[in-house]
C-alpha positions in Angstrom: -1.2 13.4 20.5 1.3 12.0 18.0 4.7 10.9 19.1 7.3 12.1 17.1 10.1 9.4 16.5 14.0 9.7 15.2 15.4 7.6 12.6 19.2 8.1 11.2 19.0 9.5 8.0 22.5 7.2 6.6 20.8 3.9 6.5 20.0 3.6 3.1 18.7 0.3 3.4 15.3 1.4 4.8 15.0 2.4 1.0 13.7 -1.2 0.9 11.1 -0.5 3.6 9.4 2.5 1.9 10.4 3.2 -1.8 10.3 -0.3 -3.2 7.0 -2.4 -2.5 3.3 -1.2 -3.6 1.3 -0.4 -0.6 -1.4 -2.8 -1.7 0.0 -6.0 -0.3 -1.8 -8.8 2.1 -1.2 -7.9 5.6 1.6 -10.4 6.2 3.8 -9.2 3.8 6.3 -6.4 4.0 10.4 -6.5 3.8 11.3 -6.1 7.2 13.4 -9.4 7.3 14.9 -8.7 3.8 15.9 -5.0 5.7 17.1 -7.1 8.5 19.3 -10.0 7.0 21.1 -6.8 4.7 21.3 -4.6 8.2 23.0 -8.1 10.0 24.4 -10.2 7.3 27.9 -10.7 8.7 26.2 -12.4 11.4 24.3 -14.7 9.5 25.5 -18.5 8.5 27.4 -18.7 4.7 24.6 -20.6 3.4 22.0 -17.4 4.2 24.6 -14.9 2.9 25.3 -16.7 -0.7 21.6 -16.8 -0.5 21.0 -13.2 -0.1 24.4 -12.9 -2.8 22.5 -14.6 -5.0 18.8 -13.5 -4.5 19.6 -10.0 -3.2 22.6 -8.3 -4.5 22.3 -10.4 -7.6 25.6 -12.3 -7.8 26.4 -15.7 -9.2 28.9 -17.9 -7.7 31.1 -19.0 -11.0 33.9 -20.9 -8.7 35.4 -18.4 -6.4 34.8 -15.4 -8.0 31.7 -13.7 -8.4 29.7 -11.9 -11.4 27.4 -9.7 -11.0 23.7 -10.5 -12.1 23.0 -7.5 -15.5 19.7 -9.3 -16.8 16.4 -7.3 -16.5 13.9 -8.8 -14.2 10.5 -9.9 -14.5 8.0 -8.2 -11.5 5.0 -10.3 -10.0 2.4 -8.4 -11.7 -1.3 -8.9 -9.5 -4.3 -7.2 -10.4 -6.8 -5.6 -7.4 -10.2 -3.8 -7.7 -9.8 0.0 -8.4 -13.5 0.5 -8.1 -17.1 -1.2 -8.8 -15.6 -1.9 -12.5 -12.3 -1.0 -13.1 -8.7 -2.9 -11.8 -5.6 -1.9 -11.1 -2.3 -3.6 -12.3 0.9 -3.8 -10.0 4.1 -4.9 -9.8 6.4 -6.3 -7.3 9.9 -5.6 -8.6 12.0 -8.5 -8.0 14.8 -8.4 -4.9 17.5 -7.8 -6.7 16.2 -4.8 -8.4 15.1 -3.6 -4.9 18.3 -3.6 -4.1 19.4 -1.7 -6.9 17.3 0.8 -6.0 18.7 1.2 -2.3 22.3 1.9 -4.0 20.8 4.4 -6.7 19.2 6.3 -3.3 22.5 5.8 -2.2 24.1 7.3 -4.7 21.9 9.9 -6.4 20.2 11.1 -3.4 21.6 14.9 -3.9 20.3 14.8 -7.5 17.0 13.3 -6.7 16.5 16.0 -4.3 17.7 19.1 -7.0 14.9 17.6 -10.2 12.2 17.2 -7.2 12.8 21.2 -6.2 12.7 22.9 -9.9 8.8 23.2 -10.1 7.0 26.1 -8.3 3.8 24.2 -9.2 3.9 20.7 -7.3 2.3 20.3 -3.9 4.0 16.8 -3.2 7.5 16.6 -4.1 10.5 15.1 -2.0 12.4 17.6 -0.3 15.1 16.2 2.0 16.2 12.8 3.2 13.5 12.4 6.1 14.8 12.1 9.5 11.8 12.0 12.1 8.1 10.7 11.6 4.9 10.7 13.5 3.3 7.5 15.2 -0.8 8.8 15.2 -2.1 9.7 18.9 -4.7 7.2 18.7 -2.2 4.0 17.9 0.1 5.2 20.7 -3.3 5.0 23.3 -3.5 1.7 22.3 -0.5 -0.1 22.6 -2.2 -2.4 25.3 -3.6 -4.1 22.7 -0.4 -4.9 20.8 1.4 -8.4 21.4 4.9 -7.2 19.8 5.1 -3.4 21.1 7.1 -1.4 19.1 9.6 0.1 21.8 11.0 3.5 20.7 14.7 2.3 22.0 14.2 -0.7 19.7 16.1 1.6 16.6 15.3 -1.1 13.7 11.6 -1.8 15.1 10.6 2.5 14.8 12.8 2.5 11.2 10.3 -0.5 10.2 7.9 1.9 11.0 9.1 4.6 8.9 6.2 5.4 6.2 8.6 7.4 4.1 12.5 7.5 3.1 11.8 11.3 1.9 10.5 13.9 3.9 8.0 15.8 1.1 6.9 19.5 0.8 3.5 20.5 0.3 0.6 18.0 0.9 0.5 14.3 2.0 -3.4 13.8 0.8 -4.9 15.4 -2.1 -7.8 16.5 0.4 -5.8 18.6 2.7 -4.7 21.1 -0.3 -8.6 21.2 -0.8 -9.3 22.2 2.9 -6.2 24.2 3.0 -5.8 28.0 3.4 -3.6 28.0 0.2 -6.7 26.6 -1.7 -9.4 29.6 0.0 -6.4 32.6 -1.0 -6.3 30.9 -4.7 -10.3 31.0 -5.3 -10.2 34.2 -3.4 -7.5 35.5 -6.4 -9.1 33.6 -9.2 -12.7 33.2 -10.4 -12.0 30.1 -12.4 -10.9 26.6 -11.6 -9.7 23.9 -14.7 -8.7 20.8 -13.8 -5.9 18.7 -16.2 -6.2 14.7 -15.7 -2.9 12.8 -17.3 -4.1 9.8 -19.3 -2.9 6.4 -17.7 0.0 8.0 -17.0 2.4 5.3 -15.2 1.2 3.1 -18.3 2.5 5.6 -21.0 5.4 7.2 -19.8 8.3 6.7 -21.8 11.2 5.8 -19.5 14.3 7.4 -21.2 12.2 10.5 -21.5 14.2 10.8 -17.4 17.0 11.5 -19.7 15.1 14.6 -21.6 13.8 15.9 -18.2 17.5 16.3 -16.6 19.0 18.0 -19.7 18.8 21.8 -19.1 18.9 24.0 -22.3 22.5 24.5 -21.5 23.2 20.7 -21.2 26.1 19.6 -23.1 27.6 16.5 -23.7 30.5 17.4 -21.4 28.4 17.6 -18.4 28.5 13.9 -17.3 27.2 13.9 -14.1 23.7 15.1 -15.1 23.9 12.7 -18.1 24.9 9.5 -15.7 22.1 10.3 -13.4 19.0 10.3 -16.2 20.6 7.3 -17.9 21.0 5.6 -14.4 17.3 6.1 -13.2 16.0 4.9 -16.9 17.9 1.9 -16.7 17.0 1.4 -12.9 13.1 1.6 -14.0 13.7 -0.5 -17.0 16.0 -3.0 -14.9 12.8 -3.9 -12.8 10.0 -4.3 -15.2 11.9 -7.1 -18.0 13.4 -3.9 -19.7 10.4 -2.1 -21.3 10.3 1.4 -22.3 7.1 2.0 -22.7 5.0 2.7 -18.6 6.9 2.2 -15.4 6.3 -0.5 -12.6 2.3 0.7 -11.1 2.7 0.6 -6.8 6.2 1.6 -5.8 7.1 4.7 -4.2 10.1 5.2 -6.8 7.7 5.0 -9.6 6.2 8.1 -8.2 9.7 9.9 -7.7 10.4 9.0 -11.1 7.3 10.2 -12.5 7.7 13.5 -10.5 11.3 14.4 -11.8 9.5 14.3 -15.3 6.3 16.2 -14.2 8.6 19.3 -12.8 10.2 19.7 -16.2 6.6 20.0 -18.0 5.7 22.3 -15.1 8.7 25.1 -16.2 8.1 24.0 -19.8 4.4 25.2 -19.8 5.3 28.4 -17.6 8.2 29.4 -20.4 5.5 28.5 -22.9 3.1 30.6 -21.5 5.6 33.5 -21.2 5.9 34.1 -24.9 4.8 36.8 -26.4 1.9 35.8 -28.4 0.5 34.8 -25.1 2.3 36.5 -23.0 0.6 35.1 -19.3 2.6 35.0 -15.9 2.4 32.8 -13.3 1.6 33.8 -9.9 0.0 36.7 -11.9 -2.6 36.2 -14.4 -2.8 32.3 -13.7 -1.3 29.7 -11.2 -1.7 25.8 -11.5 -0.8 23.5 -9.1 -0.3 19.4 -9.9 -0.6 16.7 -7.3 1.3 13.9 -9.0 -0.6 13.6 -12.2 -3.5 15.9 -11.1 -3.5 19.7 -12.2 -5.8 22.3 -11.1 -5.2 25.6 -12.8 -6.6 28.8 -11.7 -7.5 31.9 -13.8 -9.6 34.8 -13.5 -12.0 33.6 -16.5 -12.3 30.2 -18.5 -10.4 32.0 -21.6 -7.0 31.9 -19.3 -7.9 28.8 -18.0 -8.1 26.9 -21.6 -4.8 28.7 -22.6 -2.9 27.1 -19.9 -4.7 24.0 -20.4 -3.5 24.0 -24.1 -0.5 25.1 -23.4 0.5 21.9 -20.3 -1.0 19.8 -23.0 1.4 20.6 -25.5 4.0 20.3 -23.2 3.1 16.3 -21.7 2.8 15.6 -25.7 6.4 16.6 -25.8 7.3 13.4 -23.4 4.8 11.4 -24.8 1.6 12.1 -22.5 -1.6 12.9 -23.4 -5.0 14.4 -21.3 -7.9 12.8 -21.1 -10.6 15.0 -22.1 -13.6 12.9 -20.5 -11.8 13.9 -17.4 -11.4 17.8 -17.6 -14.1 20.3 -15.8 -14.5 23.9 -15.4 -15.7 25.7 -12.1 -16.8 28.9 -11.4 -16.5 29.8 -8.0 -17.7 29.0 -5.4 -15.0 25.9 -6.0 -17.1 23.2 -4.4 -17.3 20.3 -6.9 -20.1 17.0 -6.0 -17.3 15.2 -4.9 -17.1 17.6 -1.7 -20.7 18.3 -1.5 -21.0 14.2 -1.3 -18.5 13.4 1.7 -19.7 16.9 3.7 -22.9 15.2 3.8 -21.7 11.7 4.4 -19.5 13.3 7.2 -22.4 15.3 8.5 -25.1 12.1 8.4 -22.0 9.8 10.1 -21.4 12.4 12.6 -25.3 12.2 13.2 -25.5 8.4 13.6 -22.4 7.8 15.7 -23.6 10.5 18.4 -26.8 8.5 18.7 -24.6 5.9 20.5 -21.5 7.2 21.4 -20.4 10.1 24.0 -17.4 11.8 24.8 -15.7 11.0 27.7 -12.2 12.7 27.8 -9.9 13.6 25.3 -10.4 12.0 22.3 -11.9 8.9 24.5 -15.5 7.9 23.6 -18.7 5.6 25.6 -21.0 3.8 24.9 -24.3 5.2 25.1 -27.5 2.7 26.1 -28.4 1.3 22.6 -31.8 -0.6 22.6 -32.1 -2.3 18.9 -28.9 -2.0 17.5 -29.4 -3.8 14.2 -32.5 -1.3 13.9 -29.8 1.2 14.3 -27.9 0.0 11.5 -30.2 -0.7 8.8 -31.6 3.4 9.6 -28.2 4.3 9.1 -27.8 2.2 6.0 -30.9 3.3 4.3 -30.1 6.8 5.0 -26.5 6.2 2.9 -29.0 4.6 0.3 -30.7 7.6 -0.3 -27.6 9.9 -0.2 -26.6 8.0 -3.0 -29.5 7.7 -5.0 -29.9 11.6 -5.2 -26.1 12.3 -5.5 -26.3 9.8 -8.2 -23.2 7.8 -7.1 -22.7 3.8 -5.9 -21.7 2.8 -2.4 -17.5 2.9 -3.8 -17.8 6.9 -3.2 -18.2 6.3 0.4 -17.9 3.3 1.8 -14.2 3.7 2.7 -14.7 7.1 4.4 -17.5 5.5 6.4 -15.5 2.3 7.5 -12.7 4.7 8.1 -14.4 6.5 10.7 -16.1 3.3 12.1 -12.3 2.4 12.8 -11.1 5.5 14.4 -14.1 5.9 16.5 -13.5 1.8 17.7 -10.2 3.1 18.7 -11.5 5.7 20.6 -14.3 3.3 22.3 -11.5 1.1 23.6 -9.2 3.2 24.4 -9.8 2.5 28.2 -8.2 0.4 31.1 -11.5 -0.5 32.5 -14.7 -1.5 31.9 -17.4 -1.8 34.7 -19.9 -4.6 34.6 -22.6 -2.8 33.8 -21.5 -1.1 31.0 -20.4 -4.6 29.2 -23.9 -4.6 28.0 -23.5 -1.5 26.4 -20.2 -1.8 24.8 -21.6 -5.0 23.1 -24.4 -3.6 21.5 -22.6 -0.5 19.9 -19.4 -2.8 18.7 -22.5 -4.5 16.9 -24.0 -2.1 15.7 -20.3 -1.0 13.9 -19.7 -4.2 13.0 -22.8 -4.2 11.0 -22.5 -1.1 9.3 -19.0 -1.7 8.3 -19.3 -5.1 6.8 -22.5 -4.2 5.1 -20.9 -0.9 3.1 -17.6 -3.8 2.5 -19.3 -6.5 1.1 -21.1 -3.8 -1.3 -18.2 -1.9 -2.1 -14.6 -3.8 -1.0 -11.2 -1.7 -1.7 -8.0 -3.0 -0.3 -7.8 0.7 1.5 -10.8 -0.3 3.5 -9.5 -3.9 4.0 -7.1 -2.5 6.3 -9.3 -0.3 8.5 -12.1 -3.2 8.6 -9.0 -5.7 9.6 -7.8 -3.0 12.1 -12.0 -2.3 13.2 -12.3 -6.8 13.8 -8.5 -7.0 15.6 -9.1 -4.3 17.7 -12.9 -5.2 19.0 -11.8 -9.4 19.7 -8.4 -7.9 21.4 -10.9 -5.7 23.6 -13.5 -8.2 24.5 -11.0 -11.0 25.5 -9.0 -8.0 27.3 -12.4 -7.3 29.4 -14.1 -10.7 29.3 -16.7 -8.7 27.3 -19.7 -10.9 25.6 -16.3 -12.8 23.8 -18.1 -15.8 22.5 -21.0 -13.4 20.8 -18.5 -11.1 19.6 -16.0 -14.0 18.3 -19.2 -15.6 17.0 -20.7 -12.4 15.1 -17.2 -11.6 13.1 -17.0 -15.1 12.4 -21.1 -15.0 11.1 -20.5 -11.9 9.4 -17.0 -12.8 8.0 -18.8 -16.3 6.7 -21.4 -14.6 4.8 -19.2 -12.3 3.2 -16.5 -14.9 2.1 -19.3 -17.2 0.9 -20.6 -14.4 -1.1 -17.5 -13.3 -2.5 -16.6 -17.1 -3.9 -19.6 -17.2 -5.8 -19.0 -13.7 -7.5 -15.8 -15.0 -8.3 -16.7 -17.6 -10.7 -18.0 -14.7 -13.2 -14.2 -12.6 -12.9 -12.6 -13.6 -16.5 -9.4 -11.9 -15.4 -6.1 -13.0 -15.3 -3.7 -12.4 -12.5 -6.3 -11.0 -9.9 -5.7 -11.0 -6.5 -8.9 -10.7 -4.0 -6.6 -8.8 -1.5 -9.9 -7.0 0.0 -10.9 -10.4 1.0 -7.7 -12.1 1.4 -7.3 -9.7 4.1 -10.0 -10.0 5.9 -9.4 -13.7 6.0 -6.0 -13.2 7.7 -7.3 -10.6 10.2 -10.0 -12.9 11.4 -7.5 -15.6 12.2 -7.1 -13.2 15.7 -10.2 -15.6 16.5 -8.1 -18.8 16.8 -8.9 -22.2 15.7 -12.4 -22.7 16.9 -13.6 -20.4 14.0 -12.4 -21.4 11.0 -14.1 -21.3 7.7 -15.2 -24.2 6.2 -12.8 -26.0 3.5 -15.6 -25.6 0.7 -15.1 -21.8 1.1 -11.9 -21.8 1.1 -11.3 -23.7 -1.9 -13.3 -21.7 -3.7 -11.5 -18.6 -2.3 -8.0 -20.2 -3.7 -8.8 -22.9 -6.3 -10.6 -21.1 -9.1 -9.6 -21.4 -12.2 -5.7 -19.8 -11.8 -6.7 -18.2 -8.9 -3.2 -19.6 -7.4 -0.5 -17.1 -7.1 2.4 -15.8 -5.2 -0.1 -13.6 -2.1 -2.8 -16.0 -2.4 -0.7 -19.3 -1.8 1.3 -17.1 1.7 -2.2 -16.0 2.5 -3.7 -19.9 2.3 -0.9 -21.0 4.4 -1.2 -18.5 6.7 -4.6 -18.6 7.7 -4.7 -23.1 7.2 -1.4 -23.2 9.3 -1.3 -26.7 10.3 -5.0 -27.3 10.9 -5.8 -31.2 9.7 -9.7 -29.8 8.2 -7.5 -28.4 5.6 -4.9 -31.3 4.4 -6.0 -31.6 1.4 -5.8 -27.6 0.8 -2.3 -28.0 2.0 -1.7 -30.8 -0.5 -3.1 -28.6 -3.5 -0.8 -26.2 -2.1 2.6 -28.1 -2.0 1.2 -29.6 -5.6 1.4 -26.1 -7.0 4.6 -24.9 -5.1 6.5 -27.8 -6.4 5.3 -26.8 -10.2 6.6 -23.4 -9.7 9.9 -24.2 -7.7 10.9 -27.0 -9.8 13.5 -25.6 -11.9 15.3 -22.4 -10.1 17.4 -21.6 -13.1 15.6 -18.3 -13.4 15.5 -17.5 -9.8 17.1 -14.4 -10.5 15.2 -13.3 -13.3 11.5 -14.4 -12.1 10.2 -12.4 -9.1 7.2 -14.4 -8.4 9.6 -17.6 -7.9 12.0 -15.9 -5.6 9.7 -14.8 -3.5 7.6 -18.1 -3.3 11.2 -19.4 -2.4 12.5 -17.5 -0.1 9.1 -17.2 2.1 8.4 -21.1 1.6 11.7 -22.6 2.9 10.9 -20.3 5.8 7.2 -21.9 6.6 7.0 -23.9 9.2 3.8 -25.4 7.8 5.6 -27.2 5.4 7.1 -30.2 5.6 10.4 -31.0 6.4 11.4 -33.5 3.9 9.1 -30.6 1.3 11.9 -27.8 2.7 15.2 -30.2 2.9 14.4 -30.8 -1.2 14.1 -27.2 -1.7 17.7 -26.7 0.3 19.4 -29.0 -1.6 18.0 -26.9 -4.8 19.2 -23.9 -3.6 22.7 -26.1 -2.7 23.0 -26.8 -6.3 22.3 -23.3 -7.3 25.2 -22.0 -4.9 28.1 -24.3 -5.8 27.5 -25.9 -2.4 28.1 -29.6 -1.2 25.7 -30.1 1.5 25.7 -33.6 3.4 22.1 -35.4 4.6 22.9 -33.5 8.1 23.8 -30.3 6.7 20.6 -30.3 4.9 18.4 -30.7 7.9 20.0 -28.5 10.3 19.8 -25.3 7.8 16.5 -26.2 6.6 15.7 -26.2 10.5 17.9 -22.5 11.1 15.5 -21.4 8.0 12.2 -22.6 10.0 10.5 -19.8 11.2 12.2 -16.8 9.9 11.1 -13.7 8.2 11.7 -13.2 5.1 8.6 -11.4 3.8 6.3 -13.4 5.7 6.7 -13.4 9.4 5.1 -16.9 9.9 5.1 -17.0 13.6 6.0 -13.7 16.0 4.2 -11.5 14.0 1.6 -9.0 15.5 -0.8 -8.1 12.7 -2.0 -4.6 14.9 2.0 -3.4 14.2 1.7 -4.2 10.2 -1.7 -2.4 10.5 0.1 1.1 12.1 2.2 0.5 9.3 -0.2 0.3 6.5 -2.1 3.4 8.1 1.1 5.5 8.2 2.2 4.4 4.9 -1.5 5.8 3.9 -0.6 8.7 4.5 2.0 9.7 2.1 0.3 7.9 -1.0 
């Protein structure tokens, strides 16, 4: 069962844990030392808090006063895989603006709230300032596995957990309002189902069209506070993304608040539109749409209806500047069972199929090993069935390789959710954590998303955690990931050569990297991989140079990495001027003086950088002992104490309300 936690609902700084950052980050990263030095500053030496002044709340020392920092920043904008062709840009808004955004929360939370509650249409929408959450039953069974537990009187360690600032109405997934009973009464009311896709909507939305969306008719110059609070947010987006107007910062949970504050004004101005006489149609009576972020799905009782309300929405998002895309728009008459759901009811159904060919249940939610005989056999059956699925559905291996590696995790968790294991069952468990290894890696390598990065890093954490727990076949296990994790970083670097773009990040494989380093030093990739992971053409950036360091530490096979490393961290620290402006530099920064697999003379130069930046006169001893305090803390990168099973939980909870 899930374990329902308590967090306080004043501490506005967990804003920074949940609102800020995009979800698709390398393991390692997250802002639970930023959350920690704001929770603790007063006990933290001067030099760290004019650091955080400077960096964080975005003052500059000018001699002993202090001016606040006004200039736009510039986010680290990455690039990741959205599918077999197409890419996603993000942003990492720079610290400072993060921290504007904590004292917007701060103050606007009550408005927030009101613009997020107009729209009787919207089936995720914030509705209160979230006080609980859930930790998943299966996690919670296996906190045996976990080298950093997350104790639930340890208050800061369960608010780092927190997946969300807002608690949110309505539906967490898009799926569940599909499975839901709210879905079966609406095709039960209405023959006809439209759906309404938004054209690169975070790209094109106009950002002081906030301003239009928290005007009422009866708005007047007079009323103030409204006025502040759309002029605030728009200047809050545009503070964070160097000032533009045109498309909001892609990743961050704010981004989605903003966008939804806009979205429930075109929801009442398409049902008033709809209203008029010439059409005269009702909602709730002779038509109902409902919007998932950008997704609508209107209902009607025939496609004449439907189209009205299409037109009608559409005219309304041209109003602030949005447009539909056409290619995307479908009609169905019921039964509303479009090949997307046909697909994954037969990939569940064929899953279901293969896994009970191996596994039993034994308990609650607790699963053995059944006697397996060829297990690779196994795998390449179940593979060549998903072949064939495809090839009739007429869809690649990205339509379901995530949902299959997703349930290879969960049922991995289930497997080893047990104190004991009897000698002769060892034999058994081996053969079936093959066998899942197999599948899972295959369907990656053909079809990588970060999404699935995190369960297959969850899936290879979990199994060497288990074997070395039950002195279970641990060199052919350790040897097997590291075989299978080989081939498909080998593969990878090759493919890379033919990528023309700029500012991509292989996060699917970056993360797989980092989770295998659970096997210690005695498997390690080869350097000749590696530089072709890291070193192609501007392949270094930002996540890619903490992830090299990470996984290199201070092994000697990889100097010269390290040296290519340092080379390029030098280039991009040598002039801080802009430290407060750049996000890519303050984060490189703040994480590097940290690393304790750089040098110390490499971090005493970067302290007396930062020195000069402060207004501080620092002495040859001064310099070594902070750049020592500075060793081994978090900033965004936990270097040292981290447990990458807890930043796992995280990611998976976090899933849940994207």
């Amino acid at each position: 069962m899930s374990t329902k936690r308590y967090i306080e609902k004043s501490d506005y700084t967990r804003v920074l844990l949940t609102e800020t950052l995009p979800y698709e980050t390398p393991i390692i990263f997250s802002n639970d030392g930023l959350y920690e030095r704001i929770k603790h500053i007063n006990n933290l030496p001067e030099f760290e808090r004019k650091l955080i002044g400077l960096i964080i709340y975005g003052e500059k020392p000018t001699g002993n006063n202090k001016r606040k920092q006004i200039k736009p920043t510039k986010p680290y904008l990455y690039k990741i895989r959205k599918d077999s062709v197409n890419f996603r840009r993000l942003a990492l808004l720079h610290p400072i603006s993060q921290y504007q955004i904590k004292l917007f929360y701060e103050r606007y939370v009550s408005l927030i709230l009101h613009y997020c509650s107009i729209s009787p249409a919207s089936i995720r929408a914030p509705k209160g300032v979230a006080s609980t959450f859930y930790t998943k039953g299966l996690w919670e069974n296996l906190y045996q596995y976990k080298e950093d537990q997350v104790s639930s009187v340890n208050k800061d360690a369960m608010v780092k957990h927190m997946p969300s600032f807002f608690s949110y109405n309505g539906y967490d997934r898009l799926y569940k309002f599909f499975n839901s009973s709210e879905y079966f009464k609406l095709e039960k009311r209405f023959r006809v189902q439209m759906t309404l896709d938004v054209s690169k909507c975070f790209d094109s939305i106009y950002t002081h069209s906030i301003a239009w969306a928290t005007k009422d008719k009866a708005f007047t110059k007079s009323n103030l506070t409204q006025n502040a609070f759309g002029d605030a947010f728009d200047t809050l987006i545009r503070h964070g993304n160097d000032n533009e107007t045109n498309g909001i910062p892609i990743g961050p949970e704010v981004s989605r608040v903003f966008s939804e504050i806009i979205f429930q004004k075109i929801d009442l101005l398409t049902i008033e539109r709809l209203k008029l006489e010439d059409i005269s149609l009702n909602f709730d009576m002779n038509y109902v749409f409902k919007r998932y972020v950008d997704d609508v799905y209107i209902f009607a009782d025939n496609q004449e209806v439907a189209e009205k309300v299409y037109a009608a929405y559409s005219d309304s998002l041209i109003s602030f500047n949005l447009h539909t895309n056409i290619s995307k728009s479908s009609i169905t008459i019921r039964p509303f069972a479009s090949s997307k759901s046909r697909l994954m009811h037969e990939v569940s159904n064929l899953s279901n199929d293969f896994f009970n060919k191996f596994l039993e249940t034994n308990g609650l939610r607790k699963l053995k090993p059944k006697k397996v005989y060829r297990s690779s056999k196994l795998a390449r059956s179940f593979i060549a069935s998903l072949k064939v699925l495809c090839v009739h559905n007429d869809v690649g291996y990205d339509e379901i390789s995530s949902f299959v590696i997703s349930s290879v995790t969960n049922r991995v968790k289930q497997l080893i959710d047990t104190n004991e294991v009897l000698d002769d069952e060892k034999n058994c468990y081996y053969h079936v954590l093959k066998t899942m290894l197999d599948v899972a890696f295959f369907l990656y390598e053909v079809a990588p998303s970060v999404s699935a990065s995190y369960k297959l890093s969850t899936t290879i954490i979990f199994i060497i955690r288990f074997c070395r727990r039950h002195s279970l076949y641990e060199e052919e296990i350790a040897l097997k990931i590291f075989g299978l994790t080989n081939d498909l970083m080998l593969n990878e670097s090759n493919r890379m050569q033919s990528i023309p773009l700029e500012r991509f990040v292989h996060l699917e494989f970056l993360n797989i990297l980092l989770a295998t380093r659970e096997l210690g030093d005695l498997y390690l990739l080869p350097e000749k991989t590696l530089k072709k992971l890291f070193f192609y053409r501007d392949g270094l950036s930002y996540f890619t140079v903490i992830s090299c360091l990470f996984y290199i530490k201070n092994n000697g096979k990889y100097d010269e990495i390290r040296l290519n490393l340092i080379k390029y961290i030098n280039q991009q620290l040598s002039n801080l001027e802009d430290i407060t402006v750049n996000s890519e530099k303050a984060y490189l920064l703040l994480d590097i003086i940290s690393c304790p697999y750089i040098s110390n003379n490499d971090s005493e130069k970067l302290v007396k950088k930062v020195a000069i930046l402060l207004k501080i006169n620092l002495s040859v001893s001064e310099t070594e002992d902070i750049s020592r305090s500075f060793k081994n803390q978090c900033w965004h990168t936990d270097w040292s104490n981290v447990d990458l099973l807890n930043l796992l939980e995280k990611k998976e909870l976090k899933q849940s309300y994207s």
